[in-house]
N, C-alpha and C positions, 0 to 999 in steps of 0.2 A: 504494500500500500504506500510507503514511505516513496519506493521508486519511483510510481505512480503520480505522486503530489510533485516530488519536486523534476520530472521530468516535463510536467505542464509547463512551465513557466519557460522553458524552454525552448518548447516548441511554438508556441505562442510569440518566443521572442525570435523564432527564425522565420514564421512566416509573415513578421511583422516587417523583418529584413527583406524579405525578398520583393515585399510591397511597396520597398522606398528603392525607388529606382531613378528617382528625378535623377535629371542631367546624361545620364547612360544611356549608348546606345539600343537601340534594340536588339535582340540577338535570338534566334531561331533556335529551338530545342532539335538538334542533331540526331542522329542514331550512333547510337558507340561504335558503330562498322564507318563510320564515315567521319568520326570526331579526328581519325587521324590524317585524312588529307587535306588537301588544301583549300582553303576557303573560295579561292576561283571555283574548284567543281561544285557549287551551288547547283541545284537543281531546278532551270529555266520556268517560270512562271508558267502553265500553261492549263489546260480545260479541267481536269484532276483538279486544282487548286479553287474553282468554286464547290467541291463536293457535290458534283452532278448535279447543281442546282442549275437555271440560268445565268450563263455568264452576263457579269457588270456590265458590257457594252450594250446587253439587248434587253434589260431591264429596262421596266416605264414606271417613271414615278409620276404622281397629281398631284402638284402643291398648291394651296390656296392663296390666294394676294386680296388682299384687303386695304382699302382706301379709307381711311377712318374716318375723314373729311368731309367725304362724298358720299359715304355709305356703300362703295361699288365694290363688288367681290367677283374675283373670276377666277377658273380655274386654270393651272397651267401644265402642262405636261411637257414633261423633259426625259429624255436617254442622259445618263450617267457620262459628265464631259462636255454637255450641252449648256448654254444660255442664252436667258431670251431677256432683251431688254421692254420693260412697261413702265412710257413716260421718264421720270427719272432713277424708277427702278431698275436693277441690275439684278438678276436671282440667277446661283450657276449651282447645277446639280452633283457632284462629283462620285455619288453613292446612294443606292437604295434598299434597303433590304428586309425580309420578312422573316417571324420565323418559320421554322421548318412545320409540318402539318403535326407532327404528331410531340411536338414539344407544347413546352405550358409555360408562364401566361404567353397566348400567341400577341406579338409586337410587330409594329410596322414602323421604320424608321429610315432617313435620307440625312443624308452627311450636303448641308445646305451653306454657300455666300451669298449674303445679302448687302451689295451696294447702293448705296442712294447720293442723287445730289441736289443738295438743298439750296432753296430759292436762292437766287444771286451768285451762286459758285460754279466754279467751272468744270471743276473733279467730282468725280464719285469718291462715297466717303464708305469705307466697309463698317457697316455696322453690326451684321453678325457673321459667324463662321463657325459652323458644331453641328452634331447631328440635334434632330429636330425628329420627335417622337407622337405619332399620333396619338395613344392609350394614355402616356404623359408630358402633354401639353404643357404644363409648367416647368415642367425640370430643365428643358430651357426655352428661352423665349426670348423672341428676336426685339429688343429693346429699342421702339420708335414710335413717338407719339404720332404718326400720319399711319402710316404702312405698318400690317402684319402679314406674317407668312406662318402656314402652317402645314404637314402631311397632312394628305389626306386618303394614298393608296400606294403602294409599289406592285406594278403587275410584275409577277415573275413565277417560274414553277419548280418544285422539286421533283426527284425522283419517283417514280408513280403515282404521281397528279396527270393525269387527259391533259386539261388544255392550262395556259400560261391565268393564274387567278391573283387573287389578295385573301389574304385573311379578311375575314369578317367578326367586326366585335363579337357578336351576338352569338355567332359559331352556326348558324342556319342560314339557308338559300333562301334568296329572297321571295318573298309571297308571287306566287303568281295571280295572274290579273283576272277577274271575273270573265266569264263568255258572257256579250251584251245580252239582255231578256229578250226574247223573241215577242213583238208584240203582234196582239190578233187584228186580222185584216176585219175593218169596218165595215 
């Protein structure tokens, strides 16, 4: 038991280590067959490395833009590496991602920059840059009193999903629509 207690404190203190990593680079967990060659044979980025999901280039994200001013909202749809400039907003999508179907809480999230240039200047000014969360919309939030932007879907599909979808809060397909009444001939 004695082992026990004071080997807590321990481990507590090494995974506390391994969390403080500001400033260092990042670095890849290796396989011990490959920790001995050279860092050039890196293993080239390639379809494997989205885990059979839809690759980042053909992902479609819906962000929404809000006019606080005006009250005008529209939706914007970007591919990953895209921007589309509205008026003196600037919004560039650079990631979008869902989780997998059979993970929990299912999340929808875009790795979103937001430049703006405000009356009289001549530059875009970046106001936000981070991913931006549909389920949670406050954890971060693009800080501008005129304009908000927010997720609102990432189409994309994993391994044994049919066709390219989004998570859905509610986890159900959406209602379908009544057949009109047939009315009697007069």
């Amino acid at each position: 038991m004695r082992l026990a207690l004071t080997a807590a404190p321990l481990a507590c203190a090494l995974v506390l280590a391994a969390c403080d990593k500001a400033g260092e680079p990042e670095t890849a967990d290796v396989p011990l067959d490959q920790a001995t060659s050279a860092p050039e044979a890196a293993p080239a980025p390639g379809p494997a490395s989205d885990n059979g999901a839809t690759p980042m280039k053909e992902r479609v994200a819906t962000l929404g833009l809000l006019n606080k001013r005006n009250n005008l909202s529209e939706d914007i749809t970007l591919k990953p590496g895209e921007s589309v400039e509205r008026g003196p907003v600037i919004i560039r999508l650079s990631a979008c991602e869902r989780t997998a179907p059979w993970e929990l809480p299912q999340e929808v999230g875009a790795f979103v920059q937001v430049d703006i240039r405000e009356r009289g200047q001549q530059q875009h000014r970046r106001v936000f840059s981070g991913w931006l969360f549909r389920e949670s919309p406050s954890l971060n939030v693009v800080e501008h009193p005129v304009y908000d932007v927010w997720v609102k879907d990432c189409a994309m599909r994993w391994p044994g999903e049919a066709a390219p979808s989004s998570a859905r809060p509610s986890g159900r397909a959406p209602a379908a629509r009544p057949a009109p009444a047939a009315t009697p001939a007069a």
